[in-house]
N, C-alpha and C positions, 0 to 999 in steps of 0.2 A: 719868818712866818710859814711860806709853804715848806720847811723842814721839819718843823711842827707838825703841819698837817700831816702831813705823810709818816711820821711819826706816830701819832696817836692814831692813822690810818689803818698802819700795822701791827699794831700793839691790838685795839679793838679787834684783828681778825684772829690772831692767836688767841688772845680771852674767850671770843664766840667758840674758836674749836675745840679748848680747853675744858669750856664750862657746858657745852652740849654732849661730851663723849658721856657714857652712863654705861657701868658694869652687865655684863649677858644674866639675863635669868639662870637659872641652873636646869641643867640638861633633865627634859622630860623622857625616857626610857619606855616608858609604858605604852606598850600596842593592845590594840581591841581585838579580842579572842579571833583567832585566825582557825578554821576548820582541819587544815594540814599541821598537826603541831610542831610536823618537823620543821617545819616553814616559820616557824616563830622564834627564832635564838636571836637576839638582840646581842648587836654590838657596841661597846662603847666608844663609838667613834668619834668623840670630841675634839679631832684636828681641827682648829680656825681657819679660817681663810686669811692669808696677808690681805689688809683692810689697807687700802689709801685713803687716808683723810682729808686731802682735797677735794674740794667740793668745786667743780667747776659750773656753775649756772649762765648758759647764754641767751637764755631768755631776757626781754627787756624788762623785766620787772624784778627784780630779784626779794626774796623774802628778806623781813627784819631779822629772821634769827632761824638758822639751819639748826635744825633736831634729824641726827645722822637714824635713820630707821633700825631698829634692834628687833632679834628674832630669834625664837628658841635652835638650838643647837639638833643639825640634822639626824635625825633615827635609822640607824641600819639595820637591815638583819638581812638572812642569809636562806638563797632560795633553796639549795640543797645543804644540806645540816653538812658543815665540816670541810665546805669546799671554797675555799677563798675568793676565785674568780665566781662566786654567784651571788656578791654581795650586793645589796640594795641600799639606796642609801636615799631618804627624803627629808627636802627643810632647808629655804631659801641659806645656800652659801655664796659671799659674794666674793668676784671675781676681780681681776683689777681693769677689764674692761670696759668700756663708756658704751654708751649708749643713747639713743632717743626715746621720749614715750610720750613729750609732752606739747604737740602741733597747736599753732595759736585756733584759730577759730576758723574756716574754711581752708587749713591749711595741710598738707599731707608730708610725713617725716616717714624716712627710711629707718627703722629700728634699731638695723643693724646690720653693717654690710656684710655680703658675705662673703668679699675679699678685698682687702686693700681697705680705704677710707682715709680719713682724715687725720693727722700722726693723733691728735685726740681722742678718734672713735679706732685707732687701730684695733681691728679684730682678731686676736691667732688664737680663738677657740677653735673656729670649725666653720662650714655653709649652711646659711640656715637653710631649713624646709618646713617644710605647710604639714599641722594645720599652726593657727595662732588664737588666742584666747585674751581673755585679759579681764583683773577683779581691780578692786580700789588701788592694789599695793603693787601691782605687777601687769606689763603687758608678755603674756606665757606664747613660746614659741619651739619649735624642735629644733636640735643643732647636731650636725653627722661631725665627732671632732676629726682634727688636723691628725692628731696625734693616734695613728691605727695602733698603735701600742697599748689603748685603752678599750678595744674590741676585744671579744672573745679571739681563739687562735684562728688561724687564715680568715678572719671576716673584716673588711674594711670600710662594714658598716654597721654605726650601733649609735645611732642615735639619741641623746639624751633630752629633758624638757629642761631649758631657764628662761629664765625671765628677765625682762628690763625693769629694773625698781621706778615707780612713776613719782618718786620722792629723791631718790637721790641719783638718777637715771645710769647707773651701774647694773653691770649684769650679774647675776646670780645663778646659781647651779641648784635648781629644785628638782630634778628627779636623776639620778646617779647609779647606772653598773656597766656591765661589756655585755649585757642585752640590749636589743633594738627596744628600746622607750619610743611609743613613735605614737600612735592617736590618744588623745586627751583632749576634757572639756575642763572645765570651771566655770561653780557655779558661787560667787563670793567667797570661804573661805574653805572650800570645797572641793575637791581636783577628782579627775578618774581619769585614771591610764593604764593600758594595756602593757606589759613584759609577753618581749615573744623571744624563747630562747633557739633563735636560727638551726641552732645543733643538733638537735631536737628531730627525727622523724615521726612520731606519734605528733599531731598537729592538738587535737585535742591536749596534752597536757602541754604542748608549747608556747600557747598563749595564756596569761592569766592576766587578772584584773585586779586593782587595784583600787582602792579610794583613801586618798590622803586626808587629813585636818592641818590644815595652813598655819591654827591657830597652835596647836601643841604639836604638831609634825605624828602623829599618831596614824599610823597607814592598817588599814584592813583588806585582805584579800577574799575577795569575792571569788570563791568555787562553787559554787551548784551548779554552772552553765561553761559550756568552752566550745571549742576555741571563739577568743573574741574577735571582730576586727574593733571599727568605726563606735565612739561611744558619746553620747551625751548626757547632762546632768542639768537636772531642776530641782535640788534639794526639798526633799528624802527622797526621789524620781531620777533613777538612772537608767537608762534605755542604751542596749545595745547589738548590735550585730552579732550573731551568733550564728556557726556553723553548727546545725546540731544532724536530726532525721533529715529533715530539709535543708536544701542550700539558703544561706544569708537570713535566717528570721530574727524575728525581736522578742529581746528578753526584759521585761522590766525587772528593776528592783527596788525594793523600797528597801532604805536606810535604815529607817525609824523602824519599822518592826522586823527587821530583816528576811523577808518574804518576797517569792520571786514569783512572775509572773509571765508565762511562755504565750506570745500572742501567736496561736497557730494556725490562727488563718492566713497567716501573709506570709510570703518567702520570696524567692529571687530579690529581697529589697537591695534598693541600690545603698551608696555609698553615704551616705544622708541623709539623717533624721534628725527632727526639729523638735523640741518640746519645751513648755509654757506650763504654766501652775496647774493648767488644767488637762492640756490637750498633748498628745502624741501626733503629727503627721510624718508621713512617710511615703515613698514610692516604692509599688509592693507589687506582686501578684498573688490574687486573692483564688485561697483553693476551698470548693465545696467536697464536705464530708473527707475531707484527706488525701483526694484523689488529683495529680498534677491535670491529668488528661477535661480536666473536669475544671476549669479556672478563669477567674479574669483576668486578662494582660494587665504587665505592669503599667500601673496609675498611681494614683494619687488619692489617697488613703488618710481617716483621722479615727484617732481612738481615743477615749473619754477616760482618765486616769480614774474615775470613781466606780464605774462599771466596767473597763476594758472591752466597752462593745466597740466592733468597728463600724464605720461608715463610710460613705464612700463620700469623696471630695469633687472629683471630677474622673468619670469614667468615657472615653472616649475616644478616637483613633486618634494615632499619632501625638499622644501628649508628651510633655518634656519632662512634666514633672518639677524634681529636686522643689518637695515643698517647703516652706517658714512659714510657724504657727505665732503670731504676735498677739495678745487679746482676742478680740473680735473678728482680726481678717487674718488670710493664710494667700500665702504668695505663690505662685508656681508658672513654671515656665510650660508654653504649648505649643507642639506643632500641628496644631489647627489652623495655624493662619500663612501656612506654607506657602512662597509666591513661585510657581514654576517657572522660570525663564526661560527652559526651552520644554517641547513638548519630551517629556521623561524625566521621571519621578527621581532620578537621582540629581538632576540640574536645578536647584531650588534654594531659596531664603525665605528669609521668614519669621523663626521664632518671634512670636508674643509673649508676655506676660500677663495672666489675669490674675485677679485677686477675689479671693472668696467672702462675704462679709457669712462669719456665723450666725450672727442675728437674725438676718434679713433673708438666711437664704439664697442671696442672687452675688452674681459678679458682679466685678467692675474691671473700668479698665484703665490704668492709668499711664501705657507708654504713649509715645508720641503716634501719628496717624504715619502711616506710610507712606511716602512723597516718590518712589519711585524703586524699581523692580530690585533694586541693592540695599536701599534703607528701609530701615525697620525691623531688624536682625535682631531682635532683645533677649538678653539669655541672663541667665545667674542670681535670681530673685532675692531680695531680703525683706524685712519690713522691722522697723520696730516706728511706733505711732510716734509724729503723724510720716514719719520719712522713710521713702521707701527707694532703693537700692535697685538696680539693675544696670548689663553691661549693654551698650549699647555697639554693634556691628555695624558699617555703612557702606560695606562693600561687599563682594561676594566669597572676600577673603575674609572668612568670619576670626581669624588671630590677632583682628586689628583692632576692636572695639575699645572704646573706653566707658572707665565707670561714672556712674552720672545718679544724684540721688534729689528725688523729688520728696518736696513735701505738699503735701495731698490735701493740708486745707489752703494753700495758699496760692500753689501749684510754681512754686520758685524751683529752679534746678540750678544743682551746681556741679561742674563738672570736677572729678578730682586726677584718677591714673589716669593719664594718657595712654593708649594700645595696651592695653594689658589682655586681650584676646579670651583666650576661657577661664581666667583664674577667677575665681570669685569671691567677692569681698563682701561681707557684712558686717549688720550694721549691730552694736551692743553700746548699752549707756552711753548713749550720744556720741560713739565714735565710730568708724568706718575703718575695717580693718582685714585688710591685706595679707593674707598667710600663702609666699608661694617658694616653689625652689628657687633659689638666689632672687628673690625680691620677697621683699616683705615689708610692711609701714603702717600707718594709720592715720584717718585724718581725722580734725575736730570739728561735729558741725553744730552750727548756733544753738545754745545752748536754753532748749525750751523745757515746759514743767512735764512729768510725767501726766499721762491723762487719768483724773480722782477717778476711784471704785463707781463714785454713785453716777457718774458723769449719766446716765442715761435716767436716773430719777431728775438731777438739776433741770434738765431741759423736755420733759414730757409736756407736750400740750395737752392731747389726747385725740390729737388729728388723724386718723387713720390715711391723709394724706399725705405727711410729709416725715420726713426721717429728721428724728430730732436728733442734733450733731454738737457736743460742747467740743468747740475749739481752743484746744490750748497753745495756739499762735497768740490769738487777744484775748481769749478767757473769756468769752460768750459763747452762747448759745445760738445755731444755726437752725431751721429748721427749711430744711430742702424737700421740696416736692418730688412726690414719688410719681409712678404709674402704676398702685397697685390696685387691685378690685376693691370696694366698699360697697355700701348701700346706701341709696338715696330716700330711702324710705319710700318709693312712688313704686306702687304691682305694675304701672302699664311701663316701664322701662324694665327688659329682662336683661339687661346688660348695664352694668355700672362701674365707674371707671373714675382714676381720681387724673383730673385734670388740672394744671398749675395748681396744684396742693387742693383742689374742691373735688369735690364729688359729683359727677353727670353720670345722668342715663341716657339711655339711647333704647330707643324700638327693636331694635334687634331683629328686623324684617327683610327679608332676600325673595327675588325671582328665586324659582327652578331651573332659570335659562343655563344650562351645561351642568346637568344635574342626572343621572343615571339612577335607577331603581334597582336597587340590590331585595332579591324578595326572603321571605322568611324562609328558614327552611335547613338542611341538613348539608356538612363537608367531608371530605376525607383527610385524614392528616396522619401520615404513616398507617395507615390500611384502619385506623379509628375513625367511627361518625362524631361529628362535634355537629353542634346545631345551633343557631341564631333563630329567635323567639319572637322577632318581631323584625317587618321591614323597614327598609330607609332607604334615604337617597345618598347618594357620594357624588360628588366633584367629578366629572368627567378629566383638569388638566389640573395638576398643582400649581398654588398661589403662585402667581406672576410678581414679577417687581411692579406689574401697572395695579394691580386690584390691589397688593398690598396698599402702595402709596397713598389710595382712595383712602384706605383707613387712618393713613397717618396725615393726611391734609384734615381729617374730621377728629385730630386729636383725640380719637379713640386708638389708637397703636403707639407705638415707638418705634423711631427708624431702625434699620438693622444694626448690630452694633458695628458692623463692617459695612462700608459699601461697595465691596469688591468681590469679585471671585479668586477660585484658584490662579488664575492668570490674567485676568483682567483687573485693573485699578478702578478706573472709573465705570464700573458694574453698574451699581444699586440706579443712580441717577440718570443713568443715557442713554437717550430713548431709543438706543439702537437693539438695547435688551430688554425694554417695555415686557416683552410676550417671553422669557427666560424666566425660570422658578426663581424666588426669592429665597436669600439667604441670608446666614447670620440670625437667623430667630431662633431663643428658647420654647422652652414647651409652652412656658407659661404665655408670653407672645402669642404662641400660636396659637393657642386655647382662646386667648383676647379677641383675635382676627375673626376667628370663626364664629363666639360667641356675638360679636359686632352686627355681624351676619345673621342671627338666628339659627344660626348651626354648632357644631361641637368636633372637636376631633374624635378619630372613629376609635375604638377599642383592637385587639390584636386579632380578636376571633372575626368582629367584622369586616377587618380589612381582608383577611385570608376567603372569609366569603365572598366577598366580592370581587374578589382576583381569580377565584378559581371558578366561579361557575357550578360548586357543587366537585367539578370532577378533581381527582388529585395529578398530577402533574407536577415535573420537574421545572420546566421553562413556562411562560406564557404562552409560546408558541408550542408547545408540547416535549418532545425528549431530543431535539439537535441540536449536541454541544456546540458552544462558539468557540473556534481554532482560530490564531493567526494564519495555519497555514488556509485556511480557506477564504481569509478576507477575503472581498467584505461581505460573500455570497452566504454566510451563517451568521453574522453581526445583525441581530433583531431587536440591540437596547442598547441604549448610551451606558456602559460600563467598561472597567479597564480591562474586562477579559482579552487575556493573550493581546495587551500592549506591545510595541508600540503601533498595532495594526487599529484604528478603534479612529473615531470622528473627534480627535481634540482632548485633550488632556484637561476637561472641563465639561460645564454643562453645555445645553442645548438649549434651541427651543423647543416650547411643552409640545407634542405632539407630531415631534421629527420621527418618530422611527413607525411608519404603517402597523409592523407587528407587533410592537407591544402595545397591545391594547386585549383586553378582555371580549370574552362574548358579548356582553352589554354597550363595552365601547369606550370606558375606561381604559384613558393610554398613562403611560410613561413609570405601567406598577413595576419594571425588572429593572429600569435603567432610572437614569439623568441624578435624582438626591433618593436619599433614604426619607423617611415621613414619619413625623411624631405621632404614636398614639397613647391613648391613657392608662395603658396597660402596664400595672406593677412588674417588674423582670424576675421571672422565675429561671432556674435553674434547663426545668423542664416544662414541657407546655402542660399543664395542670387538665386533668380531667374535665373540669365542668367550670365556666366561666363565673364569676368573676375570680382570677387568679390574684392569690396574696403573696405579694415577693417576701423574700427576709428585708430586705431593706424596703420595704415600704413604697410609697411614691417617689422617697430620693433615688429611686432607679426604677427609669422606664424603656421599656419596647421600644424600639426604631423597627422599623418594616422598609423593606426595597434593598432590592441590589445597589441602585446607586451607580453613577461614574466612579466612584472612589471606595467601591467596600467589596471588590472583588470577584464577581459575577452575577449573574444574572439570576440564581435558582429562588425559585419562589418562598422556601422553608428558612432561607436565611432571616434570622432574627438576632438583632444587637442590644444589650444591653447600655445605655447611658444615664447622664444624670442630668435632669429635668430645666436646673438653671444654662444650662452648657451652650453654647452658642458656635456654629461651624460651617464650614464653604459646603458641608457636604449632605448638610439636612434641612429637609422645607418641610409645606404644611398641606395637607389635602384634609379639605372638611366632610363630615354627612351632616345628615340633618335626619330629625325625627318626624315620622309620619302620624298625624292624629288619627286613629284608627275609630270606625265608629262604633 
């Protein structure tokens, strides 16, 4: 009987492999009109690949009946008419190599080693390198071959794209010549990759671009734009790096009507750009009128695929950037939340992640809280809903981190690479995926629904208090209380505020007690009069951590989103900094605080009035530069001018330094944080008040030297973005005068 068995065992596995093989379609030849026609000579390159038909499955589940995957025969042509070694050749060819593609469920697999392995997974293609990709049929990865006999002449590197088939977990040779094949995306049946012919001095014609069809191997080269690097695809949406006037800008292209799109306000972008059906992000520096001298540091950048307006994401010192655009929210790493461990700006940890909600406007935060001067190091962002991706560092040796991915309605984390330091891994159709030199892999994680289109009609109450959230962990509806302004419907509350998801007013009533009178009247500003129309009071000290607090015990505030400083952890809470300016507040915050109060944040003109007294001036105390070499006898404001000579690598208390203070008596306008006002960010200071920025309110005015923004002179003015939260900016209010 078990001879039997074993018998009809084997018999049953020959029949399966018999009756599953199925003849190849016939070879599609046809490419999509190519601009260079010399570029278009089509090869009949119909060599197969020696096929093994073993199907080895070590997964514990194994399918009823293996269907070996079939695939049209790969399309060559020829980048110089008539020259052998410039043949191109695309369309999954399979190799007799093994591979991984298919991790159970919290589980992470090596793809594919890239030396040595298991006599099963023996690799003698080549080492794989970064980046990696992956659609239904394929996880896509780069490989430098063994074999330098397949480069152009002296070069013993030429990179080509295959793939791990995620059906029959064999590797495959999708993009083929002795060019460097080296950056590529996929978008489902979709590919774009860059050919750079090393040989080549003219760099512009050295790289060209490429966009494949998976489904007929049909490749078109994209010329309007060159040299390429770094590219991405969101079907008909291709975005790419582009060395053109400027260094590294972005080129769109659409597919579908084959029309290109030069985004020329951004340039030095970095190495990574994110795109979503709708949105482009990036990290850029952003140029007015065309001029470099004239720009915003590189940030963090979104651009609206239906207008190509841009906007600004997060504008503000020290950001990390490298954004992901996913739906609603956009990820990005920041070093705003830098921890100094010794006094000097090069001794420091830190990186956060925040996360942008486009809906709503505001950030969030979802790394862990800082527990000590080495942890809380987060870098390498990703997001697709609701799970979001970042590495996390715990020491000061930031190559040690590992990757760790939360999900954000439930707040589970699951840890996958151990030390994988700055490589970064994201997350695409439910997998997490690892693209590096000699490590590469993916893991699976629980396999939740996509979040539906209407998801934000199913769950509307029409509460302007709370954020209505359809969670797709259990398929309901959340509705989470906000802090944003409403109306209570009552005139004698001028302040209204949603509290636990309801709507409260408040009086909105303050003393004058440390309130200074700024009077109406006329300034100087580069040898120009500007004039303010009406008087007010200002704040003598900016908000303290103690006056904030008042507001947030009366549930009219939210605590800071940090309760730290630049070097201090337990800042916000200890009353040893009670009388030290409050940190980690956005504009919108701080507008709340003041409003609370019956006052308002001031405007850019009337801070400037108030600071100067009318007279124009370089410093507060007039024209004596601050030198280290004269410490501490010209140091008159808590700033890092001519560091390491300065009182702390940090704030102060409000009203440490006698000379910064104004004629009136206003201290701490050149030093200690920068200060929000409600002034849109123009280029240039606008002739006559109220000034209209190109971006509107989502970029406002910061005023003050600040400890951290580089001196003390009084004209210094920063451009930021209003939800932005940082160790380096606080709040001073005024107030309006009833005049009779």
């Amino acid at each position: 009987m078990k001879k039997l068995m074993n018998f009809l065992l084997v018999f049953l596995m020959i029949f399966g492999l018999f009756s599953c093989s199925s003849s190849k379609s016939q070879n599609d030849t046809n490419i999509l009109p190519d601009s260079d026609s010399d570029n278009t000579e089509i090869v009949n390159d119909n060599t197969d690949s020696e096929e093994d038909s073993d199907f080895i499955d070590d997964s514990d589940e194994k399918p009823d009946e293996y269907i070996e995957p079939v695939y049209p025969d790969p399309v060559c042509i020829y980048i110089y008419e008539g020259q052998e070694d410039s043949k191109l050749c695309f369309g999954p060819k399979k190799t007799d190599v093994r591979c991984k593609a298919n991790p159970k469920e919290n589980e992470y697999v090596t793809v594919l080693e890239s030396d040595g392995g298991t006599e099963a997974y023996e690799n003698s293609l080549g080492n794989v390198d970064e980046p990696m990709d992956l659609n239904d049929d394929f996880v896509f990865f780069v490989l430098n071959p063994k074999d330098k006999e397949l480069c152009l002449e002296d070069k013993s590197y030429c990179p080509n794209i295959y793939g791990c088939n995620r059906k029959d977990e064999y590797v495959y040779e999708i993009v083929s010549s002795k060019f460097i094949n080296h950056f590529f995306a996929v978008d489902k049946n979709h590919i774009v990759f860059n050919l750079w012919d090393s040989l080549k001095s003219d760099t512009h014609k050295s790289k060209l671009l490429f966009v494949g069809d998976l489904q007929t191997n049909q490749i078109t080269k994209i010329s309007d734009w060159g040299p390429y690097g770094r590219v991405q695809i969101k079907f008909p949406y291709v975005v790419a790096l582009v060395s053109m006037n400027v260094i590294d800008g972005l080129v769109v292209f659409n597919l579908a009507t084959n029309e290109s799109k030069d985004i020329s306000e951004l340039y030095r972008c970095e190495r990574f750009v994110s795109i979503d059906n709708e949105h482009i992000v990036c990290q850029c520096s952003y140029l007015y009128e065309g001029l470099a001298k004239d720009e915003l540091e590189s940030t963090a950048w979104i651009i609206d695929l239906k207008t190509f307006g841009v906007s600004p994401l997060s504008v503000f010192m020290y950001e990390g950037a490298l954004p992901v655009v996913s739906g609603n929210y956009v990820a990005f790493r920041s070093g705003r939340d830098t921890v100094y461990y010794e006094n000097f700006p090069d001794k420091a940890s830190g990186m956060e992640i925040y996360s942008f909600n486009l809906k709503t406007k505001r950030e969030e935060k979802w790394t862990p809280e800082i527990k000590g001067i080495f942890e809380g190091n987060f870098t390498m962002p990703s997001f697709e809903y609701p799970y979001f991706s970042y590495v996390a560092n715990e020491t000061e040796m930031t190559s040690t981190g590992s990757s760790y991915v939360l999900n954000i309605e439930t707040g589970e984390v699951i840890e996958f690479y151990p030390n994988i330091g700055q490589e970064w891994p994201y997350l695409k159709d439910r997998l997490l995926i690892l693209g590096g030199y000699y490590r590469n892999g993916i893991a699976k994680l629980p396999d939740l629904p996509k979040l539906p289109e209407n998801a934000d009609e199913l769950c509307e109450d029409n509460n302007p208090c709370t954020d209505n959230r359809y969670f797709v962990t259990d398929g309901e509806c959340h509705f989470i209380p906000n802090h944003e302004r409403c109306d209570d419907d009552d005139a004698t509350t001028t302040f209204d505020i949603c509290i636990d998801g309801e709507c409260k007013g408040f009086a909105g009533k303050s003393s004058d007690e440390e309130m200074v009178l700024v009077e109406a009247g006329q300034f100087l500003y580069d040898g120009k009069e500007y004039e303010i129309e009406k008087p007010f009071k200002m704040d003598v000290f900016e908000v303290t951590n103690g006056k904030y607090a008042e507001c947030v015990a009366a549930k009219a505030c939210v605590e800071p989103l940090r309760k730290r400083s630049l070097t201090v952890l337990d800042y916000y809470d200890n009353p040893f900094y009670e009388n030290f300016p409050v940190l980690y507040i956005n504009q919108f915050e701080a507008q709340n605080y003041c409003n609370w109060l019956g006052k308002r944040l001031p405007t850019e003109f009337e801070w400037m009035k108030a600071t100067w007294d009318g007279e124009e001036k370089t410093y507060l105390w007039g024209e004596e530069e601050p030198k280290s070499e004269t410490y501490p006898d010209s140091f008159y404001a808590n700033t890092t001018w001519g560091y390491p000579g300065f009182v702390g690598f940090d704030v102060v208390e409000v009203g440490t330094f006698p000379k910064d203070k104004t004629v009136g008596g206003i201290m701490d306008m050149s030093g200690n944080v920068t200060e929000w006002t409600t002034s849109e960010w123009t280029k240039n200071l606008c002739e006559t008040p109220p000034c209209h920025g190109k971006f509107g309110s989502d970029l406002v005015v910061t005023k003050g030297g600040g400890y951290f923004n580089g001196g003390p002179e009084l004209k210094i003015r920063r451009p930021n973005t209003p939800w932005s939260h940082s160790f380096s900016t606080g709040i001073r209010c005024v107030k309006d005068i009833d005049l009779p």
